[in-house]
C-alpha positions in Angstrom: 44.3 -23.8 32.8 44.5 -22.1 29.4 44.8 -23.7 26.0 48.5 -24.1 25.6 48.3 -25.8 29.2 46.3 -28.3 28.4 47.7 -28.9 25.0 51.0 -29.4 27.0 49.5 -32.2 29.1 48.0 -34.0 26.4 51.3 -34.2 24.8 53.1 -35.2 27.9 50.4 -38.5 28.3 51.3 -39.3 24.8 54.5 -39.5 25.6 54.1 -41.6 28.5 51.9 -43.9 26.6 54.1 -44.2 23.8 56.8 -44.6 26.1 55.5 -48.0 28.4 53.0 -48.7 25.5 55.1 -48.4 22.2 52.5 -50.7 20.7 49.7 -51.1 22.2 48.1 -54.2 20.1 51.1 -56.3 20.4 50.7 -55.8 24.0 47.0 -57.1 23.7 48.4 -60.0 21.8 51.1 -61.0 24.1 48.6 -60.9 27.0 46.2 -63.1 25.1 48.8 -65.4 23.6 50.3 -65.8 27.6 46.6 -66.7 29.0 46.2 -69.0 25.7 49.5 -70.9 26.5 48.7 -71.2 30.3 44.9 -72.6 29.5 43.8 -70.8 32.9 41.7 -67.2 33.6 43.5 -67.0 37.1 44.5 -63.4 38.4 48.2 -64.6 39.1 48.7 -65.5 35.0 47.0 -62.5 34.0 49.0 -60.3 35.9 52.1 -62.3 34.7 50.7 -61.3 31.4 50.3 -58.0 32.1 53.4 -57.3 33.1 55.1 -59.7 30.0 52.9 -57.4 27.3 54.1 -54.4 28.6 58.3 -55.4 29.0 58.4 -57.4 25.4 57.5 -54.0 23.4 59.4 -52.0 25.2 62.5 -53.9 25.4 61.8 -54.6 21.2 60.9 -51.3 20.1 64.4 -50.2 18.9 64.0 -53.1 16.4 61.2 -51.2 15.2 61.7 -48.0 13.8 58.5 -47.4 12.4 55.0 -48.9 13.2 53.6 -50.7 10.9 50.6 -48.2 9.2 47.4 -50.1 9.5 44.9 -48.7 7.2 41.1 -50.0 7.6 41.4 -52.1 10.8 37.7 -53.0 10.3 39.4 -54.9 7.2 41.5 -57.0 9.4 38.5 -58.7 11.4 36.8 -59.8 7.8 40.4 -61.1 6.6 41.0 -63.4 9.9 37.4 -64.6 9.4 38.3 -65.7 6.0 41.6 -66.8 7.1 40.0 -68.8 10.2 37.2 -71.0 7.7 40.2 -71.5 5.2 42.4 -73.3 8.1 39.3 -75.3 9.0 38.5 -76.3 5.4 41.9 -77.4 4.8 42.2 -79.2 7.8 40.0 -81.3 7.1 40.9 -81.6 3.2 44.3 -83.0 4.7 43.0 -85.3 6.6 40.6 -86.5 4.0 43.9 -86.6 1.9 46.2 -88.4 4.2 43.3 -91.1 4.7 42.4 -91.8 1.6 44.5 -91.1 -0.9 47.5 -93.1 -1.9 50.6 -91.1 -1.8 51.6 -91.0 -5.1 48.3 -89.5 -5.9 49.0 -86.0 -4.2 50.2 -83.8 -7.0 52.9 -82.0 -4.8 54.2 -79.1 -6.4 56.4 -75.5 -5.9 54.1 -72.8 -7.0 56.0 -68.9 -7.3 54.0 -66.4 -6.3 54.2 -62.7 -7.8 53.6 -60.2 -5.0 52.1 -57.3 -5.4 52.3 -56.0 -1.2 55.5 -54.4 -0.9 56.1 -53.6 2.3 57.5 -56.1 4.9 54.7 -56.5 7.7 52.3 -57.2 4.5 54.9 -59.7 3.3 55.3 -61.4 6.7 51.7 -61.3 7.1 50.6 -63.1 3.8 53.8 -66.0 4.8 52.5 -66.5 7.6 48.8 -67.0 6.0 50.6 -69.3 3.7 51.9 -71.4 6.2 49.0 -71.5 8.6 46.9 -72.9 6.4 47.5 -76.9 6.6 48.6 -78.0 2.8 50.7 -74.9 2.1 54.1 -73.7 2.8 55.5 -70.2 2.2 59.6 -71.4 2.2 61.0 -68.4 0.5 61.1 -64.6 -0.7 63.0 -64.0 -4.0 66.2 -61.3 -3.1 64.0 -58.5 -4.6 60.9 -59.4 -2.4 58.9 -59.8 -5.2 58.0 -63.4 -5.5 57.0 -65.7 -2.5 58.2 -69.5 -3.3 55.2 -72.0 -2.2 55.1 -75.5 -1.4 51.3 -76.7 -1.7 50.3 -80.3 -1.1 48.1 -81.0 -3.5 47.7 -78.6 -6.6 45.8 -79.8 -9.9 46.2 -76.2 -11.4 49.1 -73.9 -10.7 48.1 -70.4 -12.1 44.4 -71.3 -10.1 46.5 -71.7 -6.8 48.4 -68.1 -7.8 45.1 -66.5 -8.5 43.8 -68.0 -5.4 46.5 -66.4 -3.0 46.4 -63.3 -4.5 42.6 -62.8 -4.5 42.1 -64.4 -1.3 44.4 -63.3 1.3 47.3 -61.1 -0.7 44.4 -58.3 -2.1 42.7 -58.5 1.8 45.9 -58.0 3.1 46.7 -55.1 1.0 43.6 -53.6 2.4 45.1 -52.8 5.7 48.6 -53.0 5.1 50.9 -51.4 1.9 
């Protein structure tokens, strides 16, 4: 087998991959998500998995029609770290809120939020960051995509909750995503 050859065959395995396993992490997610949702490590749900994370990319892959780029995917496990001890905090801050705090002492307020990610996936991404973390709502994009309209909770200081996004989760996201 000469050069070409096995160039040739490498190419032709990439094309299979790509072809059952357009994307390969949303596979792994899907799989993990399906044994998450059925609470059980049996061989039956697994397979069921399996078979679900292969089928979902490959039936949605024409609505992709480019992968997202993911720069730095070291950067991603530091940023759900972060991401995971904010949701805990703030659980518990809303709890500690909702028992003892009177209602009309919860300074509720609409914060807009200048982006500086511009592509989708990063935009979707720091929403979704937004929303996750209890107290905080990402409710909507401005027509140009470059403000994110936020409903927080409880906010003393507007420009501090800004300049909390945007160094917290908006500059770690830009580290793995444009």
């Amino acid at each position: 087998m000469n050069g070409a050859d096995a160039g040739h065959g490498r190419r032709e395995r990439e094309g299979f991959l790509r072809r059952w396993l357009p994307h390969p992490f949303l596979t792994l997610v899907l799989v993990g998500l399906w044994m998450a949702l059925l609470n059980s490590l049996g061989p039956g749900g697994l397979l069921v998995g399996i078979v679900l994370g292969i089928l979902i990319p490959i039936y949605t892959a024409h609505f992709w029609p480019q992968r997202p780029k993911i720069r730095r995917p070291w950067r991603v496990l530091s940023f759900l770290a972060v991401l995971l001890i904010d949701i805990v905090i703030a659980n518990l801050q809303v709890a500690y809120w909702i028992v003892f705090r009177r209602a009309g002492a919860l300074r509720s307020r609409w914060v807009a939020v200048p982006l500086d990610v511009v592509s989708p996936e990063a935009i979707t991404v720091l929403a979704a960051t937004i929303t996750l973390t209890p107290g905080t709502v990402a409710s909507d994009l401005s027509a140009d995509g470059r403000t994110l309209l936020v409903h927080c909770l409880d906010v003393a200081d507007e420009e501090a909750m800004v300049r909390r996004i945007k160094t917290r989760y908006e500059r770690r996201i830009g580290l793995f995503l444009p």
